[in-house]
C-alpha positions as CSV (number, residue, x, y, z in Angstrom):
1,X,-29.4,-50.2,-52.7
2,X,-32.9,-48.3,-52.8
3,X,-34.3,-52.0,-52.2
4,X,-32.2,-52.7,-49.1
5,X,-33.4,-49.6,-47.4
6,X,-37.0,-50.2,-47.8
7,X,-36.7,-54.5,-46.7
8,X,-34.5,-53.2,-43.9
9,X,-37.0,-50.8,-42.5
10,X,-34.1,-47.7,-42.6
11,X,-34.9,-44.2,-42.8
12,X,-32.1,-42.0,-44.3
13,X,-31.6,-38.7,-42.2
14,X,-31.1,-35.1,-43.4
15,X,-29.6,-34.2,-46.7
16,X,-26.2,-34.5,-46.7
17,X,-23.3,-33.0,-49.1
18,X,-19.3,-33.2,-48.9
19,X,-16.6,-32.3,-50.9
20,X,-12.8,-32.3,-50.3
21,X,-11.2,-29.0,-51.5
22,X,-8.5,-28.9,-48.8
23,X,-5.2,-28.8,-50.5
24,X,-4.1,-30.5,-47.2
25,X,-6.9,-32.8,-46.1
26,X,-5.6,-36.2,-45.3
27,X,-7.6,-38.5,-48.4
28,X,-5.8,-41.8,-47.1
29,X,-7.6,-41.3,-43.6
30,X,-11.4,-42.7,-43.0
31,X,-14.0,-40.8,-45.1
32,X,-17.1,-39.2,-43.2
33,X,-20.1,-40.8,-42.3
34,X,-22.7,-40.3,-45.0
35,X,-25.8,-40.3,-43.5
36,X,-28.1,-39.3,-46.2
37,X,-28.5,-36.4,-49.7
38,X,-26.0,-36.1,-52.6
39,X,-22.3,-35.5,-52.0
40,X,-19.2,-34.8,-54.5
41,X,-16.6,-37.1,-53.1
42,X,-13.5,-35.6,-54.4
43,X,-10.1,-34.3,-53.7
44,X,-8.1,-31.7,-56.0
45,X,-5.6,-34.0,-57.5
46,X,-8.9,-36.5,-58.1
47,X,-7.9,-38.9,-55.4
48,X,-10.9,-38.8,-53.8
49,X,-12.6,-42.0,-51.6
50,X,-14.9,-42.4,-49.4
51,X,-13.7,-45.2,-47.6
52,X,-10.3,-43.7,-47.3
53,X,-7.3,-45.6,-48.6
54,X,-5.3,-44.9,-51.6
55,X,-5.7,-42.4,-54.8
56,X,-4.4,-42.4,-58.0
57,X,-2.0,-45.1,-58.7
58,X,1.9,-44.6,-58.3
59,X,3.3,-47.6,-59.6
60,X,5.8,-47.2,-62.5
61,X,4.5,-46.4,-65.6
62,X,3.9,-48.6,-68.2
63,X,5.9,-47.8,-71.7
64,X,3.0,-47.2,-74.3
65,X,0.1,-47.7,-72.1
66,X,-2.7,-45.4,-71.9
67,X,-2.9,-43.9,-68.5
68,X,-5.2,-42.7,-66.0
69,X,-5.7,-39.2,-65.5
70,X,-8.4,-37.3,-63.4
71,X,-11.0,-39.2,-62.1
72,X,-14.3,-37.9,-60.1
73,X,-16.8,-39.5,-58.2
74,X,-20.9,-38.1,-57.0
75,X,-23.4,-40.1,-55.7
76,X,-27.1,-39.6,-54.3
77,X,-28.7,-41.8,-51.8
78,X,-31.8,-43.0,-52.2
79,X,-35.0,-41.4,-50.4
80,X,-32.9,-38.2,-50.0
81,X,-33.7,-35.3,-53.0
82,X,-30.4,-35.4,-55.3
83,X,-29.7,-32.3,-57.5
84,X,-31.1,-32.1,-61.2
85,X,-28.7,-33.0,-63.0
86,X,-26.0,-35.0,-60.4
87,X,-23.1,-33.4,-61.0
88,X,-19.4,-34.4,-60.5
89,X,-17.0,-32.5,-59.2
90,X,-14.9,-30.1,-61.5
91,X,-11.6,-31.4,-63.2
92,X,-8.6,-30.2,-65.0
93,X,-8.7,-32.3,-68.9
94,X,-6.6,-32.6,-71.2
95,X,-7.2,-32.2,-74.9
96,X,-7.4,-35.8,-76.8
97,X,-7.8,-37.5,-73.4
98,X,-11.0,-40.2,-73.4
99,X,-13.6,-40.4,-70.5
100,X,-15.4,-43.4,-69.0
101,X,-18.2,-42.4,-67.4
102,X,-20.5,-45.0,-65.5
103,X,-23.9,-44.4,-63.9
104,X,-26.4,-46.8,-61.7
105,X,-29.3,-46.3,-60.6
106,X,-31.8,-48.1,-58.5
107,X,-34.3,-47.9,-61.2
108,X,-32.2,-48.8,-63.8
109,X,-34.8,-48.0,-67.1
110,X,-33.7,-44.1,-65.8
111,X,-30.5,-43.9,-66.4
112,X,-29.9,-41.3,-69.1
113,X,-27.3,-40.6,-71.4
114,X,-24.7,-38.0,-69.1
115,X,-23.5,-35.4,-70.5
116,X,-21.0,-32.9,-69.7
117,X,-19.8,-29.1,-69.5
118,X,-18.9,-28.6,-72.7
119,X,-22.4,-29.9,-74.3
120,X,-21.4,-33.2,-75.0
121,X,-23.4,-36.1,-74.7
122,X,-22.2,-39.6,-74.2
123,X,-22.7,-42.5,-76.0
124,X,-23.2,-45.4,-74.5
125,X,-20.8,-48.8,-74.6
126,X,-22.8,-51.5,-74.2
127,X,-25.7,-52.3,-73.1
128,X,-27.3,-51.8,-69.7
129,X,-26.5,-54.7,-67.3
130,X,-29.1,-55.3,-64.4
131,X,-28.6,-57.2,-60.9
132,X,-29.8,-60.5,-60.8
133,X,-31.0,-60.1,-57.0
134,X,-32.3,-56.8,-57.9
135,X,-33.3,-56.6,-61.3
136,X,-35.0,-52.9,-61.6
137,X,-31.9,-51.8,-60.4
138,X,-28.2,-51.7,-62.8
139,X,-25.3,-50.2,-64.6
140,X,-24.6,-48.4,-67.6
141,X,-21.2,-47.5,-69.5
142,X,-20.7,-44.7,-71.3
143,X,-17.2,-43.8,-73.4
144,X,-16.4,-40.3,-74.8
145,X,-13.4,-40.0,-76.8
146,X,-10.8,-37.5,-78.0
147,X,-11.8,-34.9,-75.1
148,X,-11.7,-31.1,-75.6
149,X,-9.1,-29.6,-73.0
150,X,-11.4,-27.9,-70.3
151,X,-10.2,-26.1,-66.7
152,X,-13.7,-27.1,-64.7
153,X,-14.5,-30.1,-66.5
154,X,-17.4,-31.8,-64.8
155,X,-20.1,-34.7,-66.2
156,X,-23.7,-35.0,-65.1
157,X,-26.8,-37.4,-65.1
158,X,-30.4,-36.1,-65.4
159,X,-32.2,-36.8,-61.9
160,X,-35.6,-35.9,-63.5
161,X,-37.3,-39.4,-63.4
162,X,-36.6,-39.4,-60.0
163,X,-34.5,-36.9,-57.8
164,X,-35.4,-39.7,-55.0
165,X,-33.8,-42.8,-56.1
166,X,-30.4,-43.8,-55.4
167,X,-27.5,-43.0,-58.2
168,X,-23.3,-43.8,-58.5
169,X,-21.6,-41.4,-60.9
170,X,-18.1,-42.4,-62.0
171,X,-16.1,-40.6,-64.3
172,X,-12.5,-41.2,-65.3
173,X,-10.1,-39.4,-67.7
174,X,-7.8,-42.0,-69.8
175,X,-4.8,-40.4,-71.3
176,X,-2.9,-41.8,-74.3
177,X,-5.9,-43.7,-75.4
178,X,-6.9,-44.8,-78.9
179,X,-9.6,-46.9,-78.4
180,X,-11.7,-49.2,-76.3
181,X,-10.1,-52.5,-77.5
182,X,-12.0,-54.9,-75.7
183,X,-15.1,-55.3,-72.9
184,X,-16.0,-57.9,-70.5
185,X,-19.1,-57.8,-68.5
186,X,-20.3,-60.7,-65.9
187,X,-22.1,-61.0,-63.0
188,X,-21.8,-63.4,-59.8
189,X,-25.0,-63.1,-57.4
190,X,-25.5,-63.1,-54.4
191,X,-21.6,-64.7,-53.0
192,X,-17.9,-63.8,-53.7
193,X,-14.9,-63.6,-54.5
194,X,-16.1,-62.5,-58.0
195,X,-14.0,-63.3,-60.9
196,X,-14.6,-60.9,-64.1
197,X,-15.1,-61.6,-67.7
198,X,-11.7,-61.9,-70.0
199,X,-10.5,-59.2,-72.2
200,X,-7.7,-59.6,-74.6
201,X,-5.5,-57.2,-75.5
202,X,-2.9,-56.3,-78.5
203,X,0.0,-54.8,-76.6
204,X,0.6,-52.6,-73.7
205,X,-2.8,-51.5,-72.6
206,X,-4.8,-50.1,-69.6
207,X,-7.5,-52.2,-67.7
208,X,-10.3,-50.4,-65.7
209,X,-12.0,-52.8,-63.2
210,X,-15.4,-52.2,-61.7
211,X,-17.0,-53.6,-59.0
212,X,-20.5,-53.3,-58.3
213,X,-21.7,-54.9,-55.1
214,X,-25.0,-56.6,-54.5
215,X,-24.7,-56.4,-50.8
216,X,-27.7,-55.1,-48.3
217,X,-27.0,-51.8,-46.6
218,X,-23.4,-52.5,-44.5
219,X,-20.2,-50.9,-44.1
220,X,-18.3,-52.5,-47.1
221,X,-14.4,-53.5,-48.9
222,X,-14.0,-54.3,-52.0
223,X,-10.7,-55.6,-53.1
224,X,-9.0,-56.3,-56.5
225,X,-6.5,-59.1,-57.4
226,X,-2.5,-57.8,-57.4
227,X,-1.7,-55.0,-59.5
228,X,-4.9,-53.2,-59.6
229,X,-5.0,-49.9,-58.1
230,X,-8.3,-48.9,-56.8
231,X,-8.8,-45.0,-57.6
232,X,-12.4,-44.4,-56.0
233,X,-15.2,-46.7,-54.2
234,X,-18.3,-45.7,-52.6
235,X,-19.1,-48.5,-49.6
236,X,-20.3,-46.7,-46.8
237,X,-23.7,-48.1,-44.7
238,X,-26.5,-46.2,-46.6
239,X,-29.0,-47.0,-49.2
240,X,-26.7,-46.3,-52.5
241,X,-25.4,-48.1,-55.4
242,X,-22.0,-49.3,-54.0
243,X,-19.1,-49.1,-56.2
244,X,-15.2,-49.2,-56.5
245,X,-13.0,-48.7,-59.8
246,X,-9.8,-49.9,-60.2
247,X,-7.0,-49.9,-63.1
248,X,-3.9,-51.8,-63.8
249,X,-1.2,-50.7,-66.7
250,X,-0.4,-54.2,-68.6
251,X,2.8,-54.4,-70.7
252,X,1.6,-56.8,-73.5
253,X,-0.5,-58.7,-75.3
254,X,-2.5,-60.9,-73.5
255,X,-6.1,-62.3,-71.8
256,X,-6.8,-60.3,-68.5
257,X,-9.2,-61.1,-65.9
258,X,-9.7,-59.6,-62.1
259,X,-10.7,-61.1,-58.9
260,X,-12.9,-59.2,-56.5
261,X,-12.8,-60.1,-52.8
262,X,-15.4,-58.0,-50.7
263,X,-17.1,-57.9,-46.7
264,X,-19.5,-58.5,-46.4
265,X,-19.4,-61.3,-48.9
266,X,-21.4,-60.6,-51.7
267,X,-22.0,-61.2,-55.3
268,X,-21.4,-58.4,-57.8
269,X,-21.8,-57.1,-61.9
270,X,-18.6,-57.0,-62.7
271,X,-17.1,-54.5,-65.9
272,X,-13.7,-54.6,-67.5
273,X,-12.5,-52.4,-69.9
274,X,-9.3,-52.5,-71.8
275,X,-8.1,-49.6,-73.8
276,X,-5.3,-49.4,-75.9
């Protein structure tokens, strides 16, 4: 976080920007090291991480669950000039799909409604959740529904307060949904695991976990309890929000919760979402 950079006494080096359009690049192998600037961390089929590691999930579907579709990730790290707007990468959407889109910042009375390429703005879900170690900095959720089918779909978040400071965009596409049916956020400073709030749920349903770390600057894992997938993180050793999003098809009613486990240890904000 931009806070961690400055106690640390880092310097972040030149700009920096990746994306993965290789058909064949190798997404489960270690990302690159990120050493400074804004990057689109993505892969075509949205299984884009920069830690490496899994993509999408491919366990079996869930009968009348909503399901994850494409998913994008961009980021900016602090002290290094971001684009205006930060944009995601561009996705494939389908029509009547809904979009979760989450931003932090390190200044977090900055974060601005996104919006995407087809004019829309979001609105927001909630209200915005600050750290309690560093509480300029925080989290935002923001829930689009019944998406307009789009070829190059991409979301953005205005940079103009600051192109300097450190921002997490996360956007992912929900298939099948009808509605957010339930929200849990909690935080647990400073020391982990860290154990969301509950959601309940009214029949088959899909749960989208976040994990936002409250870790200095370090190379970082953040791990979910069984049957979570995670989709994308951001944990690399630089001044950024860190991040990683993970979802889970459930089969039936019932009171969900999800256990983060995370090096270094660290407290987090946690989200979960449940949409039916």
């Amino acid at each position: 976080m931009r806070v961690d950079l400055v106690s640390l006494g880092l310097v972040a080096s030149a700009a920096f920007a990746f994306a993965c359009t290789d058909p064949a690049a190798n997404i489960d192998a270690p990302g690159p090291a990120i050493d400074g600037g804004q990057a689109a961390v993505d892969a075509p089929d949205g299984s884009g991480r920069v830690d490496g590691g899994p993509g999408a999930p491919d366990a079996a579907p869930v009968a009348g669950a909503p399901e994850l579709a494409s998913h994008a990730l961009a980021f900016n790290v602090f002290g290094q000039p971001s684009p205006d707007p930060l944009r995601t990468s561009a996705r494939v959407v389908e029509a009547g799909s809904w979009v979760l889109v989450m931003v932090a910042k390190g200044t977090a009375a900055d974060i601005m409604a996104p919006s995407d390429s087809l004019g829309q703005v979001y609105p927001q879900h909630g209200a915005t959740r600050t750290y309690v170690n560093w509480p300029s900095s925080g989290n935002a959720l923001f829930v689009l529904p019944d998406l307009a089918a789009s070829p190059s779909y991409q979301v953005q978040e205005s940079m103009a307060a600051d192109v300097f400071d450190e921002c997490t965009l996360s956007m992912l596409e929900v298939r099948g949904a009808t509605a957010v049916i339930d929200l849990a956020v909690a935080e647990t400073p400073s020391v982990g695991p860290v154990t969301s709030g509950q959601v309940t749920t009214t029949g088959p349903a899909l749960l989208v976990a976040y994990w936002w770390g409250d870790s200095v600057v370090a190379e970082q894992t953040a791990t979910p309890s069984a049957g979570f997938t995670v989709v994308h993180s951001l944990l690399v050793a630089q001044p950024i929000v860190q991040v990683a999003v993970a979802v889970k098809q459930v089969a039936a009613a019932g009171t969900y919760d999800v256990t983060w486990s995370a090096t270094p240890n660290q407290g987090a904000i946690t989200w979960l979402v449940a949409l039916q």
